[in-house]
C-alpha positions as CSV (number, residue, x, y, z in Angstrom):
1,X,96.6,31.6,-47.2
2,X,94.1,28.8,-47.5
3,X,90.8,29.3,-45.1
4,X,88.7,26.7,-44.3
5,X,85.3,27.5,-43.9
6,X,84.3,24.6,-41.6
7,X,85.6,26.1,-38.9
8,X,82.4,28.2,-38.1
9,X,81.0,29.0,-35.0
10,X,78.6,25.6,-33.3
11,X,76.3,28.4,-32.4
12,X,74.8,28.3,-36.0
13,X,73.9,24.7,-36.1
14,X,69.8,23.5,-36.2
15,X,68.3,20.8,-35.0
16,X,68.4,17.6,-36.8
17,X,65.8,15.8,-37.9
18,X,66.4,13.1,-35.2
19,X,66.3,15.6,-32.6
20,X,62.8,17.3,-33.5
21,X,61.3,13.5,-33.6
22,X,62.5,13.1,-30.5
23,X,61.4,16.4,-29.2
24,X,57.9,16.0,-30.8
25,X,57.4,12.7,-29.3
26,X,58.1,13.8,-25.5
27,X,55.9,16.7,-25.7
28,X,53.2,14.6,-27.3
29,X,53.4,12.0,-24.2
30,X,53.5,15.6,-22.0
31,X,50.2,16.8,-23.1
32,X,48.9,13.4,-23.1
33,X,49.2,13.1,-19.6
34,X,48.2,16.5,-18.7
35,X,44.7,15.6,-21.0
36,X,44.1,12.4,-19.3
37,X,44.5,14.5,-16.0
38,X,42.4,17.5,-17.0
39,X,39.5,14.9,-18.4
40,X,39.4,13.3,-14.5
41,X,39.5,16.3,-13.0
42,X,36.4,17.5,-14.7
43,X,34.9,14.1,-14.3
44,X,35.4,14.2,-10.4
45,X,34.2,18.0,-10.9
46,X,30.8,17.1,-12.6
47,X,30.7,13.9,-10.1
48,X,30.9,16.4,-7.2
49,X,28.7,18.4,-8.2
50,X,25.7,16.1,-9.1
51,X,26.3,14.7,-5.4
52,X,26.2,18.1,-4.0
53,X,22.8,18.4,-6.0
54,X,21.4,15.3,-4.6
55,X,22.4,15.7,-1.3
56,X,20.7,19.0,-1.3
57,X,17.6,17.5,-3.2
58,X,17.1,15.1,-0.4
59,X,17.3,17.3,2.4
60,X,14.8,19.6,1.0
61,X,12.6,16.6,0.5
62,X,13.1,15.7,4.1
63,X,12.5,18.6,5.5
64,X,8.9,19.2,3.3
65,X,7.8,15.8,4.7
66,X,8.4,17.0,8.0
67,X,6.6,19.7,7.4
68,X,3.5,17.9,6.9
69,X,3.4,16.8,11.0
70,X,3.0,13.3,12.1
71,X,-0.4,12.4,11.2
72,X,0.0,13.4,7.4
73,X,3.2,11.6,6.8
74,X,2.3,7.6,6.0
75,X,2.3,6.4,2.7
76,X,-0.9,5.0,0.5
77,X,-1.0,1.3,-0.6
78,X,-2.9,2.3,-3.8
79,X,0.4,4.2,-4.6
80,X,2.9,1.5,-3.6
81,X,2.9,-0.2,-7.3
82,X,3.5,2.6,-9.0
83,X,6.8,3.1,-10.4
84,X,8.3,1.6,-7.8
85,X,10.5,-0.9,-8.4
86,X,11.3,-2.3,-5.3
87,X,7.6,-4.0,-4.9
88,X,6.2,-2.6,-2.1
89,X,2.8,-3.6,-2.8
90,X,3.7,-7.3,-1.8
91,X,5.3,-6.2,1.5
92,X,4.3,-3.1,2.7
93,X,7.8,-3.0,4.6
94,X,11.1,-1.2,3.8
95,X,14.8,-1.1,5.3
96,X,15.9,2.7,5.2
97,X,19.5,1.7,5.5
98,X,19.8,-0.9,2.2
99,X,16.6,0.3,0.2
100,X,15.5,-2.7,0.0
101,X,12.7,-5.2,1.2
102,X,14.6,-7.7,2.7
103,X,17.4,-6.2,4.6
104,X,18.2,-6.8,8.4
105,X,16.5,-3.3,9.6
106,X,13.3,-3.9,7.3
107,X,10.9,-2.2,9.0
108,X,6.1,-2.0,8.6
109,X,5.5,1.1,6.5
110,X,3.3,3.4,8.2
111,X,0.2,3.2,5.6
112,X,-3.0,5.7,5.6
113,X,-5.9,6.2,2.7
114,X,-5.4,9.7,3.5
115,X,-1.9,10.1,3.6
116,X,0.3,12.9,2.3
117,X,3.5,11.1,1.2
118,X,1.2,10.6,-2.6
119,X,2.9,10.0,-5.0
120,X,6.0,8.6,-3.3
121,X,8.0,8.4,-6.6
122,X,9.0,12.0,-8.3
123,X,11.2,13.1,-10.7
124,X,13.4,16.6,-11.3
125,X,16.0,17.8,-13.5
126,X,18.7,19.8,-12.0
127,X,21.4,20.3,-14.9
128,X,20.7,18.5,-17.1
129,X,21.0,15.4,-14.9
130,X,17.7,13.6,-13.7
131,X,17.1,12.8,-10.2
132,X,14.3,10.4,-8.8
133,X,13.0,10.9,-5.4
134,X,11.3,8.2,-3.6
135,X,10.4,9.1,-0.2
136,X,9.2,6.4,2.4
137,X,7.6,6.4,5.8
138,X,8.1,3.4,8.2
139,X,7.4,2.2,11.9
140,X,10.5,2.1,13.8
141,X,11.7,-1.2,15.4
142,X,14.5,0.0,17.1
143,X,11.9,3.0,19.4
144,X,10.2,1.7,21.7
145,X,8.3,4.1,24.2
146,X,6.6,7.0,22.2
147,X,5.0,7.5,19.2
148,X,7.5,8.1,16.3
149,X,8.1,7.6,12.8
150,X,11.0,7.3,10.1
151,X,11.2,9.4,7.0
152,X,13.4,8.2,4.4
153,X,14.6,10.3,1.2
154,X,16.4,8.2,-1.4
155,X,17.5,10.2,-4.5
156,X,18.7,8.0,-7.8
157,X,20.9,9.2,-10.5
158,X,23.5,8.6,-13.3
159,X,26.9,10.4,-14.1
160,X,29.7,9.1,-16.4
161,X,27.4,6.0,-17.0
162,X,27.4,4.7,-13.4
163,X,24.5,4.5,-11.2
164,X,24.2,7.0,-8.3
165,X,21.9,6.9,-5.1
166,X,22.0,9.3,-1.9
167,X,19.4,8.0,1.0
168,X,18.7,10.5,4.2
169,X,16.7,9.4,6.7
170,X,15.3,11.4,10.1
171,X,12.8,10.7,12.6
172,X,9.5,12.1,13.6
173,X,7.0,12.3,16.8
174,X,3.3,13.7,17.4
175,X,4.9,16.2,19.9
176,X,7.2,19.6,19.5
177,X,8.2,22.3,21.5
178,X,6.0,25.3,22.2
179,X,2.1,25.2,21.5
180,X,0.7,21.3,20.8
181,X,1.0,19.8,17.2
182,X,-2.5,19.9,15.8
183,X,-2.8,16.1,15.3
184,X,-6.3,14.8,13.5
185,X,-7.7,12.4,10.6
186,X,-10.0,13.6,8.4
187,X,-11.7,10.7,6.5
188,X,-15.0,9.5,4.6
189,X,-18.1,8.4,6.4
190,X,-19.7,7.4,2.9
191,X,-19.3,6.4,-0.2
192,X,-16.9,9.0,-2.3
193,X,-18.3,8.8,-5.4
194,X,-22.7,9.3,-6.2
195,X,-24.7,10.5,-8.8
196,X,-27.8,12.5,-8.2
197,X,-30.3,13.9,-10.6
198,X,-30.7,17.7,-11.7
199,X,-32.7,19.3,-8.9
200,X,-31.6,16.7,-6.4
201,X,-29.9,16.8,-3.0
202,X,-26.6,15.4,-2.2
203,X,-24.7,15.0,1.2
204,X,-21.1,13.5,1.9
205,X,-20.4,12.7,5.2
206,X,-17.1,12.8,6.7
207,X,-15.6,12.0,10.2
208,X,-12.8,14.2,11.9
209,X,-10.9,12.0,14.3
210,X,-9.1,14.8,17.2
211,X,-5.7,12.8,18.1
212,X,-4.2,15.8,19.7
213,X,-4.7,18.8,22.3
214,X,-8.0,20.4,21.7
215,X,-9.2,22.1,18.3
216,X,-11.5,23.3,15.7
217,X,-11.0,23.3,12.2
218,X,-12.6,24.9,9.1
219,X,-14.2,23.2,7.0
220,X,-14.1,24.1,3.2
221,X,-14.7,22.3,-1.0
222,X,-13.2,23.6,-3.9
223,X,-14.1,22.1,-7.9
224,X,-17.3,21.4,-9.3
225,X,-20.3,24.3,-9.7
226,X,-22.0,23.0,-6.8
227,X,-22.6,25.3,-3.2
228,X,-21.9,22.8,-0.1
229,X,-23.2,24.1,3.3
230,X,-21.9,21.7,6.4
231,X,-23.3,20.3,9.1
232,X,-22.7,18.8,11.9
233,X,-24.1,15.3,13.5
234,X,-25.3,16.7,16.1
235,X,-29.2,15.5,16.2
236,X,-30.8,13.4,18.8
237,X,-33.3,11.8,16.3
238,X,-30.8,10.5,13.7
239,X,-27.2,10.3,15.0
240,X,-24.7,8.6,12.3
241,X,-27.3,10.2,9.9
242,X,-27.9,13.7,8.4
243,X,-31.6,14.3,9.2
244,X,-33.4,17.7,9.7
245,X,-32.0,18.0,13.3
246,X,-28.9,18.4,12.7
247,X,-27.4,21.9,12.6
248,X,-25.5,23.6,10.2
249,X,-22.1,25.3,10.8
250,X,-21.1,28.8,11.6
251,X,-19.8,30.3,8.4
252,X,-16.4,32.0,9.2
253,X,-13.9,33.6,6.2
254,X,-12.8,30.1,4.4
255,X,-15.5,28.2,4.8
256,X,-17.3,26.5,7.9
257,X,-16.0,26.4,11.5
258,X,-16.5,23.1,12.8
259,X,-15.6,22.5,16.5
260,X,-14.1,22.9,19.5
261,X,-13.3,19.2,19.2
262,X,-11.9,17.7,22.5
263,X,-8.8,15.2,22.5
264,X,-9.4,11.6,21.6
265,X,-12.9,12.2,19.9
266,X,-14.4,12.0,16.8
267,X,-17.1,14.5,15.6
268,X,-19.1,13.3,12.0
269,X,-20.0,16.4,9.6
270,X,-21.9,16.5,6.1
271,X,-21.8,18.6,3.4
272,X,-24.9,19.3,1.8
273,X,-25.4,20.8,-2.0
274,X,-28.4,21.6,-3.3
275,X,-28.4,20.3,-7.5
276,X,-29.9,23.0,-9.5
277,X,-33.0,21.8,-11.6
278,X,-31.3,23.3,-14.9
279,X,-27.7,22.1,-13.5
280,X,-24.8,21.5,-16.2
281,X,-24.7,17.3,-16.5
282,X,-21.1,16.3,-16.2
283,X,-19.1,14.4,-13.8
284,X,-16.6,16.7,-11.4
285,X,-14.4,16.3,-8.4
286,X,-14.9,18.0,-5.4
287,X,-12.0,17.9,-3.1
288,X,-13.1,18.5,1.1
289,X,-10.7,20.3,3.0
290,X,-10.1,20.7,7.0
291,X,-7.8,23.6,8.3
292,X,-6.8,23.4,12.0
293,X,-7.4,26.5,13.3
294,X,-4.3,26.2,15.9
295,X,-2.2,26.5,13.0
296,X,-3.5,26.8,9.6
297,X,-0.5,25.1,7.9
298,X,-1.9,21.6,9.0
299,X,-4.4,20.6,6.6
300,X,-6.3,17.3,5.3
301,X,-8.4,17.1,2.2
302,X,-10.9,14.1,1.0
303,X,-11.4,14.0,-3.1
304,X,-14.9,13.1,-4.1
305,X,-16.4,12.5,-7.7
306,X,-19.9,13.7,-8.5
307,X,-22.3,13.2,-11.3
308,X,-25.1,14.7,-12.4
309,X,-27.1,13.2,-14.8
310,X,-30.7,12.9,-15.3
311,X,-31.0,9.2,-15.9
312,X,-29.3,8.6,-12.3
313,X,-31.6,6.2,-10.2
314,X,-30.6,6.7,-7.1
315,X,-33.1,8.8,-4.5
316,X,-32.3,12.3,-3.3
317,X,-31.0,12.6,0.2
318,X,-33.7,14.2,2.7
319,X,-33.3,17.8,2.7
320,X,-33.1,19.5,6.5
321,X,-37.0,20.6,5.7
322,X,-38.6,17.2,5.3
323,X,-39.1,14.3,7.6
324,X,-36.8,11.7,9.8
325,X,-36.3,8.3,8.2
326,X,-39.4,6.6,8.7
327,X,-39.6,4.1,12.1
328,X,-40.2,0.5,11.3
329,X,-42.9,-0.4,9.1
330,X,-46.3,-2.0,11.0
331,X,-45.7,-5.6,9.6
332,X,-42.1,-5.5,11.8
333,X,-43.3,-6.6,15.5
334,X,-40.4,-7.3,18.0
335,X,-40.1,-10.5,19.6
336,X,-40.8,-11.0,23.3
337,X,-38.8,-8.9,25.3
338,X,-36.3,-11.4,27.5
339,X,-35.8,-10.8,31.2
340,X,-32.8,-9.9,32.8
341,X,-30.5,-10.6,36.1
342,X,-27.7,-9.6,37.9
343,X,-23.9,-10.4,36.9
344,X,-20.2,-9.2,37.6
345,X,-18.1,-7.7,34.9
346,X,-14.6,-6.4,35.4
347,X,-13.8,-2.6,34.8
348,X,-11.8,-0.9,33.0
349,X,-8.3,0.4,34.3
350,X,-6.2,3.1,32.0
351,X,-2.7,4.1,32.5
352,X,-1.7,7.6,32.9
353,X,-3.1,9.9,30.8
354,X,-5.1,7.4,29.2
355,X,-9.0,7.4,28.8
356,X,-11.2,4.9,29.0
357,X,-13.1,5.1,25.6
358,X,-16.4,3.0,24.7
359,X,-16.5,0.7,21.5
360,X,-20.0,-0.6,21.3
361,X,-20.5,-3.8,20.0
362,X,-23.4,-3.3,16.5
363,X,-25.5,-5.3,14.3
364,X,-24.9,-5.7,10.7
365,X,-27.6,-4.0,9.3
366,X,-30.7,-1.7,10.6
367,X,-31.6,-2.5,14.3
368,X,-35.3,-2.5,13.6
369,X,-36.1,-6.2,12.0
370,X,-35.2,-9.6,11.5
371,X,-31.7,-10.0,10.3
372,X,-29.5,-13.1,9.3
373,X,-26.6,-13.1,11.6
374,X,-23.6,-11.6,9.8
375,X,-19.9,-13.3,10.3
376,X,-17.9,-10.1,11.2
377,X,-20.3,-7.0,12.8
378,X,-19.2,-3.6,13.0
379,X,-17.9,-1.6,16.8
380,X,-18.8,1.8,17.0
381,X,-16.9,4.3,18.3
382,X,-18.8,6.5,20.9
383,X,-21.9,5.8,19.3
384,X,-24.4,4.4,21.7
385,X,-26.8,2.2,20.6
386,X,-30.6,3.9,20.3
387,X,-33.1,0.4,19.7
388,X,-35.3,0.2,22.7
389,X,-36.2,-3.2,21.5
390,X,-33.7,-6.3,21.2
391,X,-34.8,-8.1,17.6
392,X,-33.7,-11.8,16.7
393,X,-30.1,-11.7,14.9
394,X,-29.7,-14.9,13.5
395,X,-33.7,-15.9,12.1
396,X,-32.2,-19.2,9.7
397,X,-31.6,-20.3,13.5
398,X,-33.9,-19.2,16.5
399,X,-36.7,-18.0,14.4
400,X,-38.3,-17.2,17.8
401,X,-36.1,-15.6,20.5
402,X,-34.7,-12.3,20.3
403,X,-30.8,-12.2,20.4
404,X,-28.3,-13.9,18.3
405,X,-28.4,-17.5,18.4
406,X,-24.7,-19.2,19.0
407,X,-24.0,-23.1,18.6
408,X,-21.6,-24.8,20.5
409,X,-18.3,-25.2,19.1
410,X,-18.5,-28.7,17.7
411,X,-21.5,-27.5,15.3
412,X,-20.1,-26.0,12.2
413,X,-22.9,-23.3,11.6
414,X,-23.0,-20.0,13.7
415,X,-20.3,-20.8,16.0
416,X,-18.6,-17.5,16.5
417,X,-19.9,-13.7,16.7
418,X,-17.1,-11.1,15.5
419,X,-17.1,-7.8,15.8
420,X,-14.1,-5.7,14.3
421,X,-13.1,-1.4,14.7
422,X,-10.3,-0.4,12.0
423,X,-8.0,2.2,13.6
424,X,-7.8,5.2,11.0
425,X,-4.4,6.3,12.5
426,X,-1.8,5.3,14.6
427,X,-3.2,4.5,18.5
428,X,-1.6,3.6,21.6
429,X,-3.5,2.0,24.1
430,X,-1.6,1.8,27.6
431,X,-3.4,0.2,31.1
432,X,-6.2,-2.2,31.0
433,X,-9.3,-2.3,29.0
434,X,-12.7,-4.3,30.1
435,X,-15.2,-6.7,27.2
436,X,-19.0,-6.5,28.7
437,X,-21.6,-9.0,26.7
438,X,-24.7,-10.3,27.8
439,X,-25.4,-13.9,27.1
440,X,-28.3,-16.3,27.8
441,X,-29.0,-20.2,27.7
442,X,-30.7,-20.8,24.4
443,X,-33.2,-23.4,25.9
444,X,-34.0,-21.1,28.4
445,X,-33.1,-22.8,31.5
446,X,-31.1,-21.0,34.7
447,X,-29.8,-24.3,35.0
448,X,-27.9,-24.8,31.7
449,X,-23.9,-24.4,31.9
450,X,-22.4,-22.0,30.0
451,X,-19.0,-21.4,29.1
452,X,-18.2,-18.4,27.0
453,X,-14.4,-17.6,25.4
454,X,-14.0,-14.3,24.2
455,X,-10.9,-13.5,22.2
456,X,-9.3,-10.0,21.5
457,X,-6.6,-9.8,18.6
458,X,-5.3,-7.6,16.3
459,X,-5.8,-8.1,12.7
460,X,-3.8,-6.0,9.7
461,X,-5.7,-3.9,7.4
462,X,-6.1,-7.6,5.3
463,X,-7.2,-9.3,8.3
464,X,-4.3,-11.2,9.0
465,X,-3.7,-12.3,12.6
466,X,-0.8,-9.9,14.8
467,X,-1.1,-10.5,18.3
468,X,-3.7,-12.3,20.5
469,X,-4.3,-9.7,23.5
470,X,-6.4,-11.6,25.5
471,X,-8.0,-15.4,25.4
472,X,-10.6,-15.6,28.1
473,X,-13.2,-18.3,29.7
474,X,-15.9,-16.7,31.0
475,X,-18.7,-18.6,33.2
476,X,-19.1,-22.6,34.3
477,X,-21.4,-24.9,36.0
478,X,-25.1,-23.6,36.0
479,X,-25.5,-20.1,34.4
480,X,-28.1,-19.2,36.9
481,X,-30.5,-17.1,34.8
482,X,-33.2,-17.8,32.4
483,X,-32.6,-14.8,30.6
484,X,-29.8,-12.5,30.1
485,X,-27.2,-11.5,32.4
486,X,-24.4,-9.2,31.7
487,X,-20.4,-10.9,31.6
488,X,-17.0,-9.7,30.7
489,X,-13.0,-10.1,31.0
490,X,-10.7,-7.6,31.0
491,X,-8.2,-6.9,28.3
492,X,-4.8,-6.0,29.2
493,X,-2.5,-3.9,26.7
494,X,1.1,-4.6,27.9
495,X,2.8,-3.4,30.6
496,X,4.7,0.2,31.2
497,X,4.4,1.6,27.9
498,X,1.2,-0.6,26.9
499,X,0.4,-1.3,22.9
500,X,0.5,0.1,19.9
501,X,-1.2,-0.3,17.1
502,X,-0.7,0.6,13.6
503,X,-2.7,2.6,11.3
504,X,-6.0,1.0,9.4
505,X,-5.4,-2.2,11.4
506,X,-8.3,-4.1,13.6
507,X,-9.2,-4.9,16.9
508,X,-11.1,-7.9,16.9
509,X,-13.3,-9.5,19.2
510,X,-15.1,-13.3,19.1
511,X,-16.8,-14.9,20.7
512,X,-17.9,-18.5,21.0
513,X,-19.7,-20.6,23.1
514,X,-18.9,-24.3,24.6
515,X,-21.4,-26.9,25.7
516,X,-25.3,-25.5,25.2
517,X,-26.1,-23.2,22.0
518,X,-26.3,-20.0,23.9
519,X,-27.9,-16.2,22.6
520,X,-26.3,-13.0,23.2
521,X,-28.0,-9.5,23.5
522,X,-26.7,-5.7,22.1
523,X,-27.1,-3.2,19.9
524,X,-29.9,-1.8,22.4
525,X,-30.5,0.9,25.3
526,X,-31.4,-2.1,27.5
527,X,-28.0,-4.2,26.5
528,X,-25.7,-2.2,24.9
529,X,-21.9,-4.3,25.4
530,X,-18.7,-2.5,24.6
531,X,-15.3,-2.7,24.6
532,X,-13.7,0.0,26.8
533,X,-10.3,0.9,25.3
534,X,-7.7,2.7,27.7
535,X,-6.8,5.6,24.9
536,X,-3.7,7.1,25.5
537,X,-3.5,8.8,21.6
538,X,-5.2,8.3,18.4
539,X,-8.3,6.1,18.2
């Protein structure tokens, strides 16, 4: 019988070539997909996870500049150009919610010499992945009503070669719950950086400025090879300047204790070193520190640079066992005293827990000559005046009457007297505050007319022109005294929650005179104008 083998089983058979092509090809378009998948799930994976890593960089950044209080946290305009590219040095203004300068919740950056947000611009590395910080501190437009300010985190970054940014922002006020936030400036009083000679004296002075509830503070230096023993300005001989008088501080473990200070007041310390004769020559920094007491977290510090060198020039500062700055020299001889009368001047009226606080209105230089009169003179803050004699202010014009000579205001020379106080922090002013000036007819008539206009603005830390509190006339008709007679008008600050004003801005007040040249008297025991301020915080 014939058999045919072509009748095996179909179980036998392989696949063709046709088939495995086929089979290759829809596996290939398989594990394509499942790559392309796999790849954007790990790119969302490492996307994820560099957010997670800037969110949580940006809340530990927030919640450190929180932790420096209110008063530490402003910004410094020395820092603003650096790194920065959003150009804050030409605005000094920020919108937390588009990080930029020109958005539609732009808002003043809260700005300080002393302040702790420095530098503003950081960097870290988390990963492999680098993440800037820039942290900003601004004014809030939108509060009204209390004292607050806005901290603002922005973190940059890059993943998968697109640009990445995470902002948090929170707010801030001078107050919190339990005991008071210690609340205080610590700032120079002189120049921060001296040479003195081997086996010379040197002395910084240095203001602390109590915002808050009452509090003492230690005072402390660290750097340079030099001992500093402080001091406070507490002498009746020399105030505003160290002299043998003034006593030193207790010593306590950290350094000096310097208080009780009481709210709204301002206490000036110096730090005294002693150069040894055979002292290393070298330039060093010392960096002052303050430590509230109340709680020793809150902290400010001053950096100073110091050089000794023997071929300095300048003259040691007195040492507590030698004599006062001398009294006018013999050749300086007052003027004639002028005489005096009776006037009204309005009075002060704070708000609350406001208090009325006294600005005195100073000459620009000693008190104990002839001076040319300066265009913008100095307001002290709680600093009485100590001249028992009233010198001539403005000698290229009234070479022989004591005072400071003003022309009317159609003559272009001496028109105006200024006086200016910069605010080292953030103040609020709430009720009504009072200007008191004395004034006399030049010629020396009772029956000249005067008409005075004094002017109170505030003025940015450059000087420019922010609000115009107050534009008075004071006086008309016959001024009915030969000599001086006190005046004033009273300077409101808003109504209900009164003024604020920023930190390192001025207050500013002019004055100018219509009609007859006229003088005006201060800077003495006998007249001694002010302005009174109704301070609810700062100062």
């Amino acid at each position: 019988m014939f058999c045919s083998r072509l009748n095996r089983p179909h179980g036998d058979d392989g696949f063709s070539l046709l088939e495995s092509v086929v089979a290759l090809s829809i596996a290939g378009v398989i594990f394509t997909a499942f790559g392309a998948s796999l790849l954007s799930a790990m790119r969302s994976v490492v996307i994820a996870r560099t957010v997670q890593q800037s969110s949580n960089i940006a809340d530990q950044s927030l919640e450190s500049m929180r932790s420096l209080g209110y008063d530490a946290n402003a910004m410094r305009a020395s820092d603003l150009g650096t790194n920065e590219p959003l150009a804050l040095a030409g605005c000094s203004c920020f919108d937390p919610k588009t990080n930029s300068v020109s958005g539609p919740g732009t808002e003043p950056l809260a700005l300080d010499a002393a302040g702790g947000i420095f530098p503003h611009v950081t960097t870290t590395t988390t990963n492999a992945t680098v993440y800037t910080i820039r942290r900003y501190v601004t004014l809030p437009t939108d509060i009204t009503g209390v004292a607050t300010k806005r901290l603002t985190v922005v973190v940059t970054w890059q993943t998968a070669g697109a640009a990445r940014k995470q902002i948090v922002s929170s707010t801030i006020t001078p107050t919190r719950s339990g005991l008071p936030l210690p609340d205080f400036k610590f700032t120079p009083k002189s120049a921060t950086a001296d040479c003195v000679s081997p086996g010379g004296v040197k002395i910084f002075g240095f203001a602390v400025a109590n915002n808050g509830a009452r509090d003492s503070w230690i005072a402390s230096s660290t750097g340079g090879t030099e001992s500093w023993d402080f001091y406070g300005d507490d002498g009746p001989s020399s105030p505003g300047v160290y002299g043998i008088d003034d006593t030193e501080l207790s010593a306590v473990v950290g350094g000096s204790l310097l208080g009780p200070i009481e709210p709204t007041t301002t206490q000036t310390i110096w730090a005294r070193a002693d150069v040894d004769a055979a002292a290393f020559t070298g330039t060093s920094t010392i960096t002052f520190k303050v430590t509230s007491v109340a709680d020793g977290t809150y902290s400010q510090t001053v950096a100073t640079t110091l050089q000794i060198a023997t071929t300095c020039t300048s003259l040691p500062v007195p040492s507590p066992t030698v004599t006062p700055s001398p009294s006018p020299t013999p050749t300086a001889i007052a003027p004639p005293q002028p005489t005096t009368c009776t006037g009204t001047v309005p009075t002060a009226s704070p708000n609350g827990s406001a208090t009325s606080t006294s600005y005195y209105l100073a000459n620009g230089s000693t008190n104990t000559n002839n001076t040319t009169a300066s265009a913008q003179l100095p307001m002290l803050r709680l600093t009485a005046p100590i001249s028992t004699s009233l010198w001539n202010y403005s000698t290229d014009l009234s070479s022989n009457t004591a005072g400071r000579y003003l022309a009317n205001t159609g003559t272009p020379t001496a028109t105006t007297a200024e006086w200016r106080y910069q605010f080292a922090g953030i103040t609020k002013l709430t009720g009504t505050g009072v200007v008191t000036l004395w004034g006399a007819p030049a010629n020396g008539s009772s029956l000249t007319s005067l008409t005075f206009t004094v002017r109170v603005r505030t003025l940015s830390s450059t000087g420019t022109v922010l609000t115009t509190v107050t534009n008075s006339t004071v006086g008309s008709g016959s001024w009915g005294c030969a000599g001086f007679k006190p005046f004033g008008a009273s300077v409101p600050f808003g109504s209900g929650s009164g003024t604020t004003i920023t930190a390192n801005s001025f207050l500013s007040v002019t004055v100018t005179v219509a009609g007859s040249p006229a003088l005006l008297a201060y800077d003495t025991t006998v007249f001694s104008p002010q302005v009174v301020l109704p301070v609810k915080s700062g100062g």
